[in-house]
C-alpha positions as CSV (number, residue, x, y, z in Angstrom):
1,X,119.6,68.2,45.4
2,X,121.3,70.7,47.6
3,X,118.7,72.8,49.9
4,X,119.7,76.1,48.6
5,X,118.0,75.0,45.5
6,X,115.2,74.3,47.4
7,X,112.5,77.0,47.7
8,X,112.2,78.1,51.2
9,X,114.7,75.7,52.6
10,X,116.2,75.2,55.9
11,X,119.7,75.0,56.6
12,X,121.0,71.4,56.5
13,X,119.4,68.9,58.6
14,X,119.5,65.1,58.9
15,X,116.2,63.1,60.0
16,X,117.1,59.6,61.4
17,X,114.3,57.2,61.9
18,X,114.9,55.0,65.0
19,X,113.2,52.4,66.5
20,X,112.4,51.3,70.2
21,X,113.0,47.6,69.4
22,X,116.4,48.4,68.9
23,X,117.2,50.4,71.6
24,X,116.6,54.1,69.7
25,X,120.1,52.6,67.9
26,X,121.5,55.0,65.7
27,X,123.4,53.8,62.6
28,X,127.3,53.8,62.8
29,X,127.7,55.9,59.9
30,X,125.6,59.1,61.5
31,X,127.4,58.7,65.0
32,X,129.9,62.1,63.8
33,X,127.1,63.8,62.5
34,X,125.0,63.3,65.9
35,X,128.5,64.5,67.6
36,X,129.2,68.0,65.1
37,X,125.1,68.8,65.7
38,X,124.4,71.9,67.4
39,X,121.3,70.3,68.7
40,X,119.7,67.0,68.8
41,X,115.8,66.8,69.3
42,X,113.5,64.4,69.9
43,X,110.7,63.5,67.6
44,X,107.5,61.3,67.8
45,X,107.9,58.1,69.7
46,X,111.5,59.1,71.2
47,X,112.1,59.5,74.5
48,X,113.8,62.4,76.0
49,X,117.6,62.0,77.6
50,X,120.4,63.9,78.1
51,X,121.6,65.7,75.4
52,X,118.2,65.5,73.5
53,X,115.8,68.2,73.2
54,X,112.3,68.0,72.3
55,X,111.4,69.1,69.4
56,X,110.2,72.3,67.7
57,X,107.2,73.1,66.2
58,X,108.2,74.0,62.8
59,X,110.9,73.0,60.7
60,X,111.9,76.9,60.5
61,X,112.8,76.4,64.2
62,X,115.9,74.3,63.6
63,X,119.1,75.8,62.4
64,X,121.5,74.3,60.1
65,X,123.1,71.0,61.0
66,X,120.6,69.7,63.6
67,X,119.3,66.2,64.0
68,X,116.0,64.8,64.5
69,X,115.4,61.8,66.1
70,X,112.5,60.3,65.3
71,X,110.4,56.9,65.3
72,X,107.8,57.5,62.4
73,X,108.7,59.4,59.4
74,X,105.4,60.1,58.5
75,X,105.3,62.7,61.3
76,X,104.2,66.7,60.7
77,X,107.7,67.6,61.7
78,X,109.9,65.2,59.9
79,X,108.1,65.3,56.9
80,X,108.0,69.0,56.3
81,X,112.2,68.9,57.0
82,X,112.7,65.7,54.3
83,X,110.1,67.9,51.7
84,X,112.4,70.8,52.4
85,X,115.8,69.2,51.7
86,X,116.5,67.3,55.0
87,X,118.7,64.2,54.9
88,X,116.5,61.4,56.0
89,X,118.4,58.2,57.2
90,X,117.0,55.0,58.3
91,X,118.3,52.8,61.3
92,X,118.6,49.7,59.7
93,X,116.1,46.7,61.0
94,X,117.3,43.5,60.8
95,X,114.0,41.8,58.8
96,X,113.1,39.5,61.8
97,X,112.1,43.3,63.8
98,X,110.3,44.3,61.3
99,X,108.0,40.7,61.0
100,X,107.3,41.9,64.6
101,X,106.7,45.3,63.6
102,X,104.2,43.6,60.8
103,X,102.5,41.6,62.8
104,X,101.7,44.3,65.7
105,X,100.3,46.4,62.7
106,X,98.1,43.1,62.2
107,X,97.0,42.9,65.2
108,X,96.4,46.2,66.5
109,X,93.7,49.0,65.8
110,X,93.0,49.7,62.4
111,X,95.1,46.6,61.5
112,X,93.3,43.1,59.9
113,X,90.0,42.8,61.4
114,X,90.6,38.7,60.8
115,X,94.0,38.8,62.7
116,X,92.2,41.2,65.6
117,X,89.8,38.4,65.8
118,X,92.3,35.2,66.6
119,X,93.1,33.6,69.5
120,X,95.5,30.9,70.9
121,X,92.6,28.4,70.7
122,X,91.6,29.3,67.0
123,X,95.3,29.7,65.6
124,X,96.2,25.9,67.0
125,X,95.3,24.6,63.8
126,X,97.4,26.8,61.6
127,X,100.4,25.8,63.7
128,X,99.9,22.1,62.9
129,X,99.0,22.5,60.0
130,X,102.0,24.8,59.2
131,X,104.5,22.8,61.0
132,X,103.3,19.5,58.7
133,X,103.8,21.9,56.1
134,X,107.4,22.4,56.9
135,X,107.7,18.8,57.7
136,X,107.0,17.8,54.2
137,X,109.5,20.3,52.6
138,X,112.0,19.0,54.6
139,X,111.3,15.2,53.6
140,X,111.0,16.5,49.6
141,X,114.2,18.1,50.2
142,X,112.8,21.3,48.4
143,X,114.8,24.2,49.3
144,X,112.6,26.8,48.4
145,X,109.6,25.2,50.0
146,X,111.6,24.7,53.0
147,X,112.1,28.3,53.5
148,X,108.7,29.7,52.4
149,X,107.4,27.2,55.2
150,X,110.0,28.2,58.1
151,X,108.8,31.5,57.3
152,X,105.0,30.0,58.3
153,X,105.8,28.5,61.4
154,X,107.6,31.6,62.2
155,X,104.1,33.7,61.8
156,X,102.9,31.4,64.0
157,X,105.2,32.2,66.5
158,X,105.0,35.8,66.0
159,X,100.9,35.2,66.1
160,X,101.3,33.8,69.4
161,X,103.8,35.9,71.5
162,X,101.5,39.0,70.0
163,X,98.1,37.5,71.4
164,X,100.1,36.9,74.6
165,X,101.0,40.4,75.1
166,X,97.5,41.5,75.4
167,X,96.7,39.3,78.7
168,X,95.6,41.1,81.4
169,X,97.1,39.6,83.9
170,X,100.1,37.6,82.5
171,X,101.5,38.8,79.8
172,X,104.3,38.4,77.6
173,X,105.5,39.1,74.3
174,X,108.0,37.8,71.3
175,X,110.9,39.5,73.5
176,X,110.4,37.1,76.7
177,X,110.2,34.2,74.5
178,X,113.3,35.1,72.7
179,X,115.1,36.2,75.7
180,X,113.9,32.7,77.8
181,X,115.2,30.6,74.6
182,X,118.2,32.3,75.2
183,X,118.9,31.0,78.8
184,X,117.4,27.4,77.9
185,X,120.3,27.0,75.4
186,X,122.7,29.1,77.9
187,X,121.7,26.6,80.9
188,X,121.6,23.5,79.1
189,X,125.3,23.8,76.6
190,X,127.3,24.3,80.1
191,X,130.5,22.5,78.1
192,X,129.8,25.5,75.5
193,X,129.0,28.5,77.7
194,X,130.3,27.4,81.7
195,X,134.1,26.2,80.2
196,X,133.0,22.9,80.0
197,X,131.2,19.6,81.3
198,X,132.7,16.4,82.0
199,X,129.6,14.7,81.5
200,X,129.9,15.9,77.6
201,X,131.9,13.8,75.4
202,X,129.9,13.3,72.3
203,X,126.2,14.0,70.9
204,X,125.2,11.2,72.7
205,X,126.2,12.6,76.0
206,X,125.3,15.6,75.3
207,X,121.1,14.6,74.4
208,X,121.5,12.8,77.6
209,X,122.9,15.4,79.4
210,X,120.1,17.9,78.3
211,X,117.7,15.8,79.4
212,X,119.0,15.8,83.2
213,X,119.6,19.3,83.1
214,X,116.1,19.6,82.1
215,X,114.3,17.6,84.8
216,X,116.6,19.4,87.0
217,X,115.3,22.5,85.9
218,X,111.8,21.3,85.8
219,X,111.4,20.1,88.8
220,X,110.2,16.6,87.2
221,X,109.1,13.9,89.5
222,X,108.9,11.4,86.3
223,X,110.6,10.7,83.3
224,X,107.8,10.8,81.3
225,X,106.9,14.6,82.6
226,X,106.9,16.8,79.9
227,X,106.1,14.6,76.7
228,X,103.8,15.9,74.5
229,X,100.5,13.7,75.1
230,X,99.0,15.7,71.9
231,X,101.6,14.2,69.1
232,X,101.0,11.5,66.8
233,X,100.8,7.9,68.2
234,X,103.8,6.3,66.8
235,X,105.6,9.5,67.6
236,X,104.0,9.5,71.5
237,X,105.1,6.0,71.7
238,X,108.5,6.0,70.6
239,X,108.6,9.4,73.0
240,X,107.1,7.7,76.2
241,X,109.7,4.7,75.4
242,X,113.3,6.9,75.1
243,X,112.3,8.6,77.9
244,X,111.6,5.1,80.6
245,X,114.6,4.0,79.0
246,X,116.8,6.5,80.1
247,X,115.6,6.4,83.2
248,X,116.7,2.5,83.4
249,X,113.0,0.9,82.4
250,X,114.1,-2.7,80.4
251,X,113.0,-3.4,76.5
252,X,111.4,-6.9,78.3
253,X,108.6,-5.1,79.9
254,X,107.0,-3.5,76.0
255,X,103.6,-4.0,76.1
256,X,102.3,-7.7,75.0
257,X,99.1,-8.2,73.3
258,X,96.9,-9.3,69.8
259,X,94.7,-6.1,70.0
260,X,95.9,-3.8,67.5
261,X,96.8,-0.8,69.7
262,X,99.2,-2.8,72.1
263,X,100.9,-4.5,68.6
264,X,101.4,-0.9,67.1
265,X,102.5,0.4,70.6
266,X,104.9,-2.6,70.9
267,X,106.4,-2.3,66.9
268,X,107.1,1.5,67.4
269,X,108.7,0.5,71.2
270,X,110.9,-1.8,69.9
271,X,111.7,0.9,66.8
272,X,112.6,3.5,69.0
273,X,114.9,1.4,71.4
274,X,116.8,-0.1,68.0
275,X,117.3,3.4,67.2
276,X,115.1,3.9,64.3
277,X,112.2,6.7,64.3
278,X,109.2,5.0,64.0
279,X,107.2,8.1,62.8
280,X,109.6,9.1,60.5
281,X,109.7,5.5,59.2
282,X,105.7,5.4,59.3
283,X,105.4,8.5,57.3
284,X,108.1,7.3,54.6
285,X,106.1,4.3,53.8
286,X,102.7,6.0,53.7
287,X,104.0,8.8,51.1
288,X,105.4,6.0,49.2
289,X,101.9,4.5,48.9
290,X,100.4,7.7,48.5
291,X,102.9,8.2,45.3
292,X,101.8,4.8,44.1
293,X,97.9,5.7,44.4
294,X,99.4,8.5,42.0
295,X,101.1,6.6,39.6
296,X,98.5,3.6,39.7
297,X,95.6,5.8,38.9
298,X,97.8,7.8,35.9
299,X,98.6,4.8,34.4
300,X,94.9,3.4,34.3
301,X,93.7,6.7,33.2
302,X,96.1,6.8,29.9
303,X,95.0,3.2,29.2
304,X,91.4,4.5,29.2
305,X,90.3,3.2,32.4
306,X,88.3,5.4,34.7
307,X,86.3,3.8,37.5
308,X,88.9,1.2,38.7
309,X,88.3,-2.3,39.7
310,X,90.4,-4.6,42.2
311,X,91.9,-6.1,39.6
312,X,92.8,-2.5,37.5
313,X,94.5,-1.5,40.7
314,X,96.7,-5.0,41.0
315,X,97.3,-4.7,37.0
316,X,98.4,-1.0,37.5
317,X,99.6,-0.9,40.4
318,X,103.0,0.9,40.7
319,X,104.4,-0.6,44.0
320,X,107.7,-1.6,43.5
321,X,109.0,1.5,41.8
322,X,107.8,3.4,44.5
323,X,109.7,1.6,46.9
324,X,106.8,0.2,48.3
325,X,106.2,-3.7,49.1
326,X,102.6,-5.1,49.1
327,X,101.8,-8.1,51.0
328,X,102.1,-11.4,49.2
């Protein structure tokens, strides 16, 4: 609705909302109108520069085509121009700023009391749990699961680089992390970034390449510095083993033994150095018996049975057509 038809209206003026993540960026589209305003103010949360004036008290104090520049709508000023016919224009946030945004409301005062509460210690289960999550999508192959779960792990993420902000004495936030991924890939793609390396031929090369560029970086004095100790056995195993190997250890040194622990450690060694995943071929076979459990217990529950014996479960037992072999 034009402002003259506007009771008491001010003279044409356009609000854009801003916002300090993205550098008080102002959309292309409004870059004439910021150039043709007589003046350019500065609203809540907006610093002052050169060119930018702070702002008035009342609406009535701005004449026609002036800007506002502000980073929260809701403010006295900005609101009484937008109820009075003012143009109101968003900077558009790319929707990974505002899951920040989000999850600093969270966090902060006023926020979610259970969020305010959390700590890197109490939120290490929901990241295991969360990544397991994802982990699972990925081996169903479901699509949608997939990206509800990424969008989990990525709270977690969030979670953590917000709690980290508020250390007294070290801290950092979602930004640092971002910008230290950043020159992790940077440092360790030289044949993509530095105009090539010699030592990159193929993927091969390259995972081997990464991995001396790492221990460089690092510092390491061993090759097994820097493996996760807290991951799943087979996983750790398989881990520990790619790692000596590299560094020139020999497959006739795997540990030797009857005890069950050295036999597992030894099957997954001797995976890993074939070039199988152990844990991924571990976790195959155990949903392939949990899916039989499934199907076995159906099956005996349509044919009336309810409180299975040994020999319900070898009668109903749905092995093979899960894919998965029994002993003989």
């Amino acid at each position: 609705m034009p402002n003259a038809a506007v009771p008491n209206a001010v003279p044409p003026v356009t609000v854009i909302v801003v916002s300090a993540r993205l550098g008080w960026a102002v959309p292309l589209a409004e870059l004439s109108v910021l150039r043709a305003a007589s003046v350019v103010c500065a609203g809540a949360g907006v610093p002052l520069q050169e060119g930018v004036r702070p702002a008035p008290g009342s609406a009535a104090d701005l004449d026609a085509g002036s800007v506002l520049l502000t980073a929260d709508p809701a403010e006295p000023l900005a609101a009484e121009l937008v109820a009075r016919g003012a143009r109101l224009v968003r900077a558009p946030e790319p929707p990974i700023v505002e899951a920040v945004a989000v999850m600093d409301r969270l966090r902060s005062p006023g926020g979610c009391p259970w969020d305010a509460e959390q700590d890197h210690d109490s939120l290490r289960k929901y990241l295991v749990e969360e990544t397991y999550e994802l982990l699972e999508a990925i081996e169903d192959g479901d699509r949608d699961a997939m990206r509800e779960e990424l969008g989990d792990v990525l709270l977690q993420v969030l979670f953590h680089a917000r709690v980290a902000a508020e250390h007294p004495e070290r801290p950092f936030g979602v930004d640092e992390v971002a910008a230290d991924l950043v020159a992790k890939l940077v440092g360790r793609h030289p044949h993509v970034f530095a105009g090539g390396d010699p030592a990159v031929r193929d993927a091969s090369t390259q995972e081997h390449r990464w991995e001396e560029l790492k221990q460089q970086e690092k510092k390491r004095g061993s090759s097994v510095d820097g493996v996760a100790l807290g991951q799943p056995a087979a996983a750790l195993a398989a881990k520990l083993v790619q790692r000596a190997a590299r560094a020139g250890w020999p497959a006739d040194l795997v540990p030797d033994g009857d005890d069950t622990g050295t036999t597992l450690f030894g099957v997954a060694a001797l995976a890993r150095l074939a070039g199988e995943d152990p844990e991924a071929e571990l976790r195959a076979v155990a949903r392939a018996f949990e899916r039989s459990v499934r199907q076995t217990e159906l099956a005996a529950r349509a044919a009336g049975r309810t409180t299975l014996t040994a020999e319900d479960w070898r009668e109903f037992w749905k092995a093979e057509a899960a894919g998965f072999r029994t002993a003989p």
